[in-house]
N, C-alpha and C positions, 0 to 999 in steps of 0.2 A: 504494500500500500504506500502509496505515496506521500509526502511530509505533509500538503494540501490537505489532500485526503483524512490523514488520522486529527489535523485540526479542525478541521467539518466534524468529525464523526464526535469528538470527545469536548467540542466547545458548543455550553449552554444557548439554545438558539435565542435567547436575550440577549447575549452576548454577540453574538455575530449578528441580530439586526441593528444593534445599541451600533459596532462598527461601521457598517454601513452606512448608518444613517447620519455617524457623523463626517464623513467621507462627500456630503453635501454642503457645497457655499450656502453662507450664512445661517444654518443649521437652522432649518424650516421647522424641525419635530427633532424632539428629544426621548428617549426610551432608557427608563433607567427602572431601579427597582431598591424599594428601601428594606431592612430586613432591623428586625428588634430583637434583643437581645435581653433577657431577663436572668438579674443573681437573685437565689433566693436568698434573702438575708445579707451579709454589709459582706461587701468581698474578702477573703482574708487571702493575702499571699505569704506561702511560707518563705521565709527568710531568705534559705538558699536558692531560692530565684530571682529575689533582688540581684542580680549580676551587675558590675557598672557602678561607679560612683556621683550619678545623679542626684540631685536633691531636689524636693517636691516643698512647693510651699502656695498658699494661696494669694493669687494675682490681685493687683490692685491697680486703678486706675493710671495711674504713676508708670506702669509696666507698659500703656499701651503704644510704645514709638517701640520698644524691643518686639512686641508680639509682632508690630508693622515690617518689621524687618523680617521676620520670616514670613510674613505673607502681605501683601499691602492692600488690608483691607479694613486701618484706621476707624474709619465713620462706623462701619459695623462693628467693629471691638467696643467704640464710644455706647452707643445705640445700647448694646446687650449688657455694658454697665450701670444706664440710666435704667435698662429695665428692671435690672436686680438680679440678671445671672448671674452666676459664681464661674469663674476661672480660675482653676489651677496650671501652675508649670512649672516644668523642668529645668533646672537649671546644673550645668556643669562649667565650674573653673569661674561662677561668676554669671556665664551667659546663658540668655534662655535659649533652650533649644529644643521645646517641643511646650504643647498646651493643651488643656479640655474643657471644654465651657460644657454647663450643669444649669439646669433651670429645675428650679420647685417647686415653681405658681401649680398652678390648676391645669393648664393647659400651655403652651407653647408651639407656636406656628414656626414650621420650618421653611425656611426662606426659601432654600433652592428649590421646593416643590410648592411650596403654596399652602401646604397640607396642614390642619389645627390638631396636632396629638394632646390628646386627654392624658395628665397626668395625675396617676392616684395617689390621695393621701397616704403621705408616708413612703413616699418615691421618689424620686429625682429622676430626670430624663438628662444622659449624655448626651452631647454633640459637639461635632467638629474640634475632633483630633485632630491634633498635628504635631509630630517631629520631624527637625529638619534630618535631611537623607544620610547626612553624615554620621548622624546618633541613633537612627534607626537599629534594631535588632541587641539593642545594649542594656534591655531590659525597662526605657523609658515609659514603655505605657505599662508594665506590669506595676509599678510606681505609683503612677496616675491612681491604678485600682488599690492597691495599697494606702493610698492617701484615704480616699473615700473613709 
């Protein structure tokens, strides 16, 4: 079978029309798909996967030209401060280099879909993670969960 071939056969056909379609100037329609993720109870990570010498502390308004640095998406870091998300992040040697914003209300509207996720008492809803690529796989999001 051919290298084409076994990528057809074994890649999710979401996935290969999501490709496609963005393979179109100015991207008419988008095709994506959200997936949720529930801990029962506060996560606990054992120690010995801490790997990395990261440090996890809660974000504050003050952080947000660092967070811009890894993404430059300023107005929206502001925005989700004035609402009363929480953001945590990573920091190594000083610099931040990875983040995860947390909202508690009732509900919270995700931006890139449009979509109003009901959040239940006594829950938090994660979103938009990010480490930068360099500090990826060094245990920084196991941290994140760890913080919680």
């Amino acid at each position: 079978m051919t290298g084409l071939a076994n990528l057809l056969r074994y890649t999710p056909l979401i996935l290969l029309l999501q490709k496609i379609l963005r393979r179109i100037p100015f991207r008419p329609i988008d095709l994506g798909k959200l997936c949720f993720l529930r801990f029962d109870g506060i996560p606990r990570v054992p120690r010995g996967m801490l790997r990395g010498n990261a440090t996890v502390r809660l974000a504050t308004p003050d952080d947000v030209d660092e967070l811009a640095r890894l993404q430059n998406r300023r107005s929206a870091f502001l925005s989700r401060f004035e609402r009363g998300d929480r953001c945590i992040v990573a920091l190594i040697g000083g610099l931040i280099v990875g983040f995860e914003w947390f909202s508690e209300g009732a509900e919270h509207v995700e931006m890139a879909w449009g979509l109003t996720i009901s959040i239940p008492r006594g829950f938090v809803y994660a979103y938009d993670g990010f480490v930068d690529r360099a500090y990826r796989n060094t245990g920084v999001w196991l941290r994140f969960k760890g913080y919680l």
